[in-house]
C-alpha positions in Angstrom: 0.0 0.0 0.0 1.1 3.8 -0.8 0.0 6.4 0.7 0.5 10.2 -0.1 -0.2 13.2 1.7 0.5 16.9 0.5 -1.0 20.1 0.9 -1.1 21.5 -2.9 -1.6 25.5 -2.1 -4.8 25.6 -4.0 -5.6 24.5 -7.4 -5.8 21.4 -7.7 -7.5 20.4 -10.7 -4.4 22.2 -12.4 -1.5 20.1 -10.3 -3.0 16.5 -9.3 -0.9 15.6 -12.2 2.1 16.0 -10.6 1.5 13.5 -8.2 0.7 10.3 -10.3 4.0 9.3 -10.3 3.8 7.9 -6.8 0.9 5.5 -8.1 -0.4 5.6 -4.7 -3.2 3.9 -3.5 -4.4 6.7 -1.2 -3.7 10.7 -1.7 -4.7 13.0 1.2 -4.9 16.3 -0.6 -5.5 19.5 1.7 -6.2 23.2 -0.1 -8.0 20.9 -2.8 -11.1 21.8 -4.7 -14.4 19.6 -4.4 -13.9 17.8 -8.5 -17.8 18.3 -8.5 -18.2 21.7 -8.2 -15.3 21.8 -10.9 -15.3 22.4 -14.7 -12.2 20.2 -15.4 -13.1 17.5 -17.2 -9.9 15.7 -16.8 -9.6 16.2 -12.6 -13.3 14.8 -12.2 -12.2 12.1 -14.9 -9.2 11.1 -12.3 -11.0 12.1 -9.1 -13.9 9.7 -9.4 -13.4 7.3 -6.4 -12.7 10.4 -3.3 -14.6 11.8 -0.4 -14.2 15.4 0.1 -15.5 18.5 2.6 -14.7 21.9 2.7 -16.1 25.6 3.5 -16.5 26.3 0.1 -15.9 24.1 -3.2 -12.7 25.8 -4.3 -11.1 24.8 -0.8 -11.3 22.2 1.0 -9.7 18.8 1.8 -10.0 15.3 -0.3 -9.5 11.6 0.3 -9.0 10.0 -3.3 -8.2 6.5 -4.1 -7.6 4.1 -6.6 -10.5 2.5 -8.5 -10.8 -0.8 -6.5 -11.0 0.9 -3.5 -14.1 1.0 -1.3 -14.2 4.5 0.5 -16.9 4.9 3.0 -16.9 8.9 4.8 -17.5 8.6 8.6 -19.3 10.7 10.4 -17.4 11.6 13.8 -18.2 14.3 15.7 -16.3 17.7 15.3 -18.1 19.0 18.3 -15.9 19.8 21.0 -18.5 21.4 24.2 -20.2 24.2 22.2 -17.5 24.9 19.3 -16.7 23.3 16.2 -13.2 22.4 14.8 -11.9 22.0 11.2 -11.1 20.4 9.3 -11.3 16.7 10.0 -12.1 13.9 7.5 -12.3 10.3 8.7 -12.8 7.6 6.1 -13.4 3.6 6.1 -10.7 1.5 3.9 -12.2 -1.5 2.4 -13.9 -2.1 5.7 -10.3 -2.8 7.3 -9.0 0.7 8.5 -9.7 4.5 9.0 -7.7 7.0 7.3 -8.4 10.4 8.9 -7.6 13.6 7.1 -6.1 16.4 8.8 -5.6 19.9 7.6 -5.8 22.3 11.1 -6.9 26.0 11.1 -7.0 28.8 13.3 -10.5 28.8 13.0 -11.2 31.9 14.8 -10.6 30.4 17.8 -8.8 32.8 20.6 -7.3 30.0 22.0 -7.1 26.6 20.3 -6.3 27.7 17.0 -4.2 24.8 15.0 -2.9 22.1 16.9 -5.2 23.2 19.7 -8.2 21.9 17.2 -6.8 18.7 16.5 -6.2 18.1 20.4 -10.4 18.8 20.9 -11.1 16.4 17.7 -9.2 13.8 19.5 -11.2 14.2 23.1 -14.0 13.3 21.6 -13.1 10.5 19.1 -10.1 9.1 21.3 -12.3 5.9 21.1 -12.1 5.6 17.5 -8.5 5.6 17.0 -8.1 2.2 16.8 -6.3 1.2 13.4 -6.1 4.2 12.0 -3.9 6.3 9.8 -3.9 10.2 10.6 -2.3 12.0 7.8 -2.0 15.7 6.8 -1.2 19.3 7.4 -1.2 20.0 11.4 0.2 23.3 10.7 1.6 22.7 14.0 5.3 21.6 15.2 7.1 21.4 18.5 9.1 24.2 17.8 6.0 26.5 19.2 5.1 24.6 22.4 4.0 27.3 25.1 5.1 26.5 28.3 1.7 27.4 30.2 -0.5 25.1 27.6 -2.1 21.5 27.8 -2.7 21.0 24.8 0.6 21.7 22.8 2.4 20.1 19.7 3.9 17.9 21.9 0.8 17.2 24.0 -0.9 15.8 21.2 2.3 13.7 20.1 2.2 12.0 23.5 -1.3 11.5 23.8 -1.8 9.8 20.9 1.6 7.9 21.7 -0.5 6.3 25.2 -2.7 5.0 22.9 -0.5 3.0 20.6 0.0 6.2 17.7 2.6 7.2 16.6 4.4 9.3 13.5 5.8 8.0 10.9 8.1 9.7 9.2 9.9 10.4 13.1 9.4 6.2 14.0 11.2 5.3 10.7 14.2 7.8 10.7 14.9 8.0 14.3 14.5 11.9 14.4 13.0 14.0 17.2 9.9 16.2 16.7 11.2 19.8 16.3 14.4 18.4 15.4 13.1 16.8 11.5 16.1 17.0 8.8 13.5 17.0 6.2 11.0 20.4 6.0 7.6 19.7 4.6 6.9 23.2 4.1 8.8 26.3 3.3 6.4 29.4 4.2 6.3 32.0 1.8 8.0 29.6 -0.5 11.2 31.0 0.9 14.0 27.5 1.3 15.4 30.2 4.4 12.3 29.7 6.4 11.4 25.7 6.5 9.5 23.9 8.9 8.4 20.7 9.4 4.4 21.0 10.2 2.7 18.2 7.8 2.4 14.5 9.2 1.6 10.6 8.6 0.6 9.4 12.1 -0.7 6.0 12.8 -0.9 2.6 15.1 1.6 -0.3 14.9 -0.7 -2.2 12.5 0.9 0.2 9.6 4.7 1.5 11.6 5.6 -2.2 12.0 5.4 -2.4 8.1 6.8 0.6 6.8 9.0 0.2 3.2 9.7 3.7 2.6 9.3 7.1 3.6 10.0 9.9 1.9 9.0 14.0 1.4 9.5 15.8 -1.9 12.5 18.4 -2.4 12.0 22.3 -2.5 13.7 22.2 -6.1 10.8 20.2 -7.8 7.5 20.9 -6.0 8.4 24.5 -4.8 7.1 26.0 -7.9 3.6 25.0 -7.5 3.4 24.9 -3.4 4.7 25.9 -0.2 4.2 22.1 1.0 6.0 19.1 -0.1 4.3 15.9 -0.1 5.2 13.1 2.1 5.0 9.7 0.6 4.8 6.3 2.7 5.0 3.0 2.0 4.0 -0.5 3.6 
């Protein structure tokens, strides 16, 4: 199985050819465009086995697999007391495994903006997690832990590490959050500011088997977005 995730900046329907030559199985595709609501006849000819959700068509974030692939969308709560977090994407895998989608915003939120989102998503659906693959862009890295928060970058790593989680991309290379060799994004498409902020997180059913693990160079995807993707696989 491969599995890609990458956030593509927008504009999808114009770039989604860039990334067939990982033949993955599975892409997790953030800052995509539901292929519905789109005009291009050859991204809704490619994009015909996904689940998608969004804010608005042109923006949104995608599960998309290959033909022979069952996808079924879950319907988890994003309900965390009396506010709602984005955005969040859980899907059934030939009715074996859960990939869940991740792409975090601020989401006028005072206080949990980001990382603080995904830790309320994972109060209430701790239960879930079971054999699941969590995979996209947290926009979140240890690097900007606040000493007077609970619910940190590194709060989230180690709560999801109690219950059997872990990341990938750290569990195969032996690096330490905060301290990643590889950047995933480079913000303002400047290679003098990268940070490592997208992820492939999952339980030992899928980190026991890991092949590969790899995330795309500045020099080829730079050009068309700030992200790189991260490929995986088992």
């Amino acid at each position: 199985m491969r599995i890609v995730t990458w956030n593509c900046n927008g504009a999808f329907r114009n770039k989604f050819e860039n990334i067939l030559n990982f033949k993955a199985d599975l892409y997790i595709i953030q800052e995509c465009e539901d292929p519905a609501e789109t005009n291009h006849k050859n991204y809704q000819e490619w994009a015909k086995n996904y689940v998608w959700i969004g804010d608005t068509k042109n923006k949104g974030i995608g599960i998309f697999a290959s033909p022979d692939i069952e996808l079924e969308k879950l319907n988890w709560s994003n309900k965390f007391k009396d506010h709602t977090v984005k955005h969040f994407l859980p899907c059934k895998i030939n009715n074996d495994f859960v990939i869940l989608g991740v792409w975090t915003h601020k989401n006028n939120s005072p206080n949990f903006g980001y990382i603080g989102q995904l830790w309320k998503y994972i109060q209430v659906n701790k239960d879930k997690l079971n054999k699941t693959i969590i995979a996209g862009d947290f926009n979140s890295s240890v690097i900007w832990d606040e000493w007077d928060r609970w619910w940190n970058h590194s709060d989230v790593v180690n709560e999801l590490n109690e219950i059997g989680i872990e990341s990938f991309y750290h569990k195969f290379t032996g690096e330490q959050q905060g301290k990643e060799t590889n950047p995933t994004l480079y913000f303002q498409r400047k290679t003098t500011r990268p940070y490592h902020i997208d992820y492939i997180f999952g339980t030992h059913h899928f980190y026991d088997k890991i092949k590969k693990i790899e995330i795309g160079k500045a020099n080829k995807w730079l050009t068309i977005s700030d992200h790189m993707p991260i490929y995986c696989e088992f």
